[in-house]
Short mmCIF file of the C-alpha atoms (twelve columns), coordinates in Angstrom:
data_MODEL
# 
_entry.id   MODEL 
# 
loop_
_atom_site.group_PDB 
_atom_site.id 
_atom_site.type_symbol 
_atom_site.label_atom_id 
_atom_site.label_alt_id 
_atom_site.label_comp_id 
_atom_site.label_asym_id 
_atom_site.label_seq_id 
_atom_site.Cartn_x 
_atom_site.Cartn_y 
_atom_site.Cartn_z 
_atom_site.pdbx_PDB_model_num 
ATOM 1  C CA . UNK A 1  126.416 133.913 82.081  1 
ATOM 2  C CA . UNK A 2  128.329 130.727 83.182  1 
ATOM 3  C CA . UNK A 3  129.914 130.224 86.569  1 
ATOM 4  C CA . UNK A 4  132.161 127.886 87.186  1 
ATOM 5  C CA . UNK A 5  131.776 125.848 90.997  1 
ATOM 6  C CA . UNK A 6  135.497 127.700 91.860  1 
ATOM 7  C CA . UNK A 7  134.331 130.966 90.584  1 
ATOM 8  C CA . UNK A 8  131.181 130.740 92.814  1 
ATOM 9  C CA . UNK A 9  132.896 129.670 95.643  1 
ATOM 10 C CA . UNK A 10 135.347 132.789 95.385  1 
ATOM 11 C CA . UNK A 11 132.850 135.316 94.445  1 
ATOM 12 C CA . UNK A 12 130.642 133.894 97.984  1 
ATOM 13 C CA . UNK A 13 133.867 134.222 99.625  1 
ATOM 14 C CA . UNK A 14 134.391 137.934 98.367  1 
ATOM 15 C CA . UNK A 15 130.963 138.699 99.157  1 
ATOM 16 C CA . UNK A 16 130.042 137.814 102.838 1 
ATOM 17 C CA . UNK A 17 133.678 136.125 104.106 1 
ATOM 18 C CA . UNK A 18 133.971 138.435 107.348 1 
ATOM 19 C CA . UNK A 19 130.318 137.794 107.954 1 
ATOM 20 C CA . UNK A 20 130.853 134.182 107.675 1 
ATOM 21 C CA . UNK A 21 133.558 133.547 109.545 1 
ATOM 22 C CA . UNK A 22 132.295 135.593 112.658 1 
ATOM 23 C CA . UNK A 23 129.583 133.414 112.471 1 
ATOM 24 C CA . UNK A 24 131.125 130.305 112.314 1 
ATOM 25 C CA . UNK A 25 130.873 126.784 111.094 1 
ATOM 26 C CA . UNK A 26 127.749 125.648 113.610 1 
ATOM 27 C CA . UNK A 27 125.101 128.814 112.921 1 
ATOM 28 C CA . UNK A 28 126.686 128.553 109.084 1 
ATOM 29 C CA . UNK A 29 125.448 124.848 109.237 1 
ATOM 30 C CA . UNK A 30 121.611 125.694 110.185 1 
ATOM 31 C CA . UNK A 31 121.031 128.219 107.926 1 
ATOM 32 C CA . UNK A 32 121.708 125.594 105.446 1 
ATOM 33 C CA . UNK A 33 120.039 123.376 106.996 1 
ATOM 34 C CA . UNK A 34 116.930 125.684 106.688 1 
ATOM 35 C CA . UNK A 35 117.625 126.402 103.104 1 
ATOM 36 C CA . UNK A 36 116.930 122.877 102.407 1 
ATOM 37 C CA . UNK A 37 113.573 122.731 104.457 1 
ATOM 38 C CA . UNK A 38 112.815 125.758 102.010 1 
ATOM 39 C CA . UNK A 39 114.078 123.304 99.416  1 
ATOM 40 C CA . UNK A 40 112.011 120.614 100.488 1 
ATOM 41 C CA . UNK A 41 108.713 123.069 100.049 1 
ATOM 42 C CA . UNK A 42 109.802 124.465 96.851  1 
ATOM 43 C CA . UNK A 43 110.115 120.992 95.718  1 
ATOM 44 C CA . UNK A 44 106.838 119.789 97.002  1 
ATOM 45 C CA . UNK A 45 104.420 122.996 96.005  1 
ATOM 46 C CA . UNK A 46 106.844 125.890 93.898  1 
ATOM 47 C CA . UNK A 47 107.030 126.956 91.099  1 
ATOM 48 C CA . UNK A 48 110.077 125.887 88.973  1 
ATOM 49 C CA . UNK A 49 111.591 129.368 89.276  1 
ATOM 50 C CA . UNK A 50 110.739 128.540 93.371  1 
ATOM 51 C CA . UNK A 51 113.067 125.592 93.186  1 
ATOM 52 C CA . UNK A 52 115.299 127.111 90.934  1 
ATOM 53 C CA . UNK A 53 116.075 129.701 93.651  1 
ATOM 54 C CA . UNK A 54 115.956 127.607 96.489  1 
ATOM 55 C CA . UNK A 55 118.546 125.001 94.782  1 
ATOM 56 C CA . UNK A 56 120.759 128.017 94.255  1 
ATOM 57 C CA . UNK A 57 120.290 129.355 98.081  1 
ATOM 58 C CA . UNK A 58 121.402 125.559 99.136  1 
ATOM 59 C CA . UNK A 59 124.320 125.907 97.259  1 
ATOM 60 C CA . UNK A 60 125.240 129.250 98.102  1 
ATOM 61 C CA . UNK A 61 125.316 127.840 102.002 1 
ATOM 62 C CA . UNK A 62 127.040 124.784 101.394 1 
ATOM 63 C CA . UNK A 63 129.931 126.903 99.460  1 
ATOM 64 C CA . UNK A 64 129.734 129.272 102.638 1 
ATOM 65 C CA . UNK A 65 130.230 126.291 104.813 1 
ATOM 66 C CA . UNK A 66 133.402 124.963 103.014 1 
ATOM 67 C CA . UNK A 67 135.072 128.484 102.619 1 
ATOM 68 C CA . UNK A 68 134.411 128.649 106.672 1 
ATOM 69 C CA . UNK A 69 135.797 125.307 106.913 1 
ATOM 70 C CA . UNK A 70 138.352 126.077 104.578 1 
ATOM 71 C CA . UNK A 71 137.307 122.952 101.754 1 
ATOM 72 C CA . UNK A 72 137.909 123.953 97.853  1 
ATOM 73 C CA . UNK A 73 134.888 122.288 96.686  1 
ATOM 74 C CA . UNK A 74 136.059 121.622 93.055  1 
ATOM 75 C CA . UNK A 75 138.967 120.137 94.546  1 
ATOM 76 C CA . UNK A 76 136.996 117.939 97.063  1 
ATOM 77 C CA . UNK A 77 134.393 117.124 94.018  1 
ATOM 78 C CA . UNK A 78 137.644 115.898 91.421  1 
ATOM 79 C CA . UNK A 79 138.924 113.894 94.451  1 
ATOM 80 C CA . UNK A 80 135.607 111.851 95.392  1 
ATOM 81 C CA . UNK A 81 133.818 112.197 92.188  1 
ATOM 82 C CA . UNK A 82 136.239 113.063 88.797  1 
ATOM 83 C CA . UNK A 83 137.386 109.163 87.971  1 
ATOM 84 C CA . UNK A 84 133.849 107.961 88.269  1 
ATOM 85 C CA . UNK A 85 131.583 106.652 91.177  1 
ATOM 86 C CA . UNK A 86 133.458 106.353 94.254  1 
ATOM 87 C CA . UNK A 87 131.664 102.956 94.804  1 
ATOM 88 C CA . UNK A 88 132.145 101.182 91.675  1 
ATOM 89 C CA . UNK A 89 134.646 103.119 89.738  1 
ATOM 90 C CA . UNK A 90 132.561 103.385 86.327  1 
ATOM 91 C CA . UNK A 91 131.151 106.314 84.819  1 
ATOM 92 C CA . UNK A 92 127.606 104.730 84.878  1 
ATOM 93 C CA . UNK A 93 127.173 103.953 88.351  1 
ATOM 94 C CA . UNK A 94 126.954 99.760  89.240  1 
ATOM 95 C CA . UNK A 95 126.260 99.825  92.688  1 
ATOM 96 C CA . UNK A 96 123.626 98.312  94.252  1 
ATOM 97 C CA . UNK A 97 123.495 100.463 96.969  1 
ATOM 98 C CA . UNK A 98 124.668 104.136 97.919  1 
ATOM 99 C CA . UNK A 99 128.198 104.154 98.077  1 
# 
């Protein structure tokens, strides 16, 4: 099965939007901000299925967040992201530094 970042964004949105959006942006935000602590163990003791699962749970609460916030995320990711690095402008990234 593939999934495309708009089709996983719409299917979270089918799936828990009235659960979201009574909870809001702010308690949204620190579930996924515990998802990545669980990230952050998976990634220093898991198993690869471990991180697997807690890379997907990260996602799944950052595409919860933008629905809330109303953000398409493919959208968002073609605008910053789809001509290149938004530093340097090249595919292979130049920068010296974060941009």
């Amino acid at each position: 099965m593939s999934i495309s970042l708009q089709d996983f964004q719409r299917r979270i949105d089918r799936m828990y939007s009235d659960k979201d959006r009574e909870r809001g942006s702010a308690a949204t935000f620190l579930w996924l901000s515990e998802e990545v602590g669980e990230l952050a163990g998976a990634l220093r003791e898991g198993t690869h299925d471990e991180k697997a699962g807690e890379f997907a749970d990260v996602l799944a609460w950052l595409v919860t967040l933008a629905n809330i916030e109303g953000v398409d995320l493919t959208r968002a990711v073609e605008a910053k992201y789809g001509r290149g690095c938004p530093g340097c402008g090249l595919e292979i990234c130049v920068c010296n530094e974060k941009p």
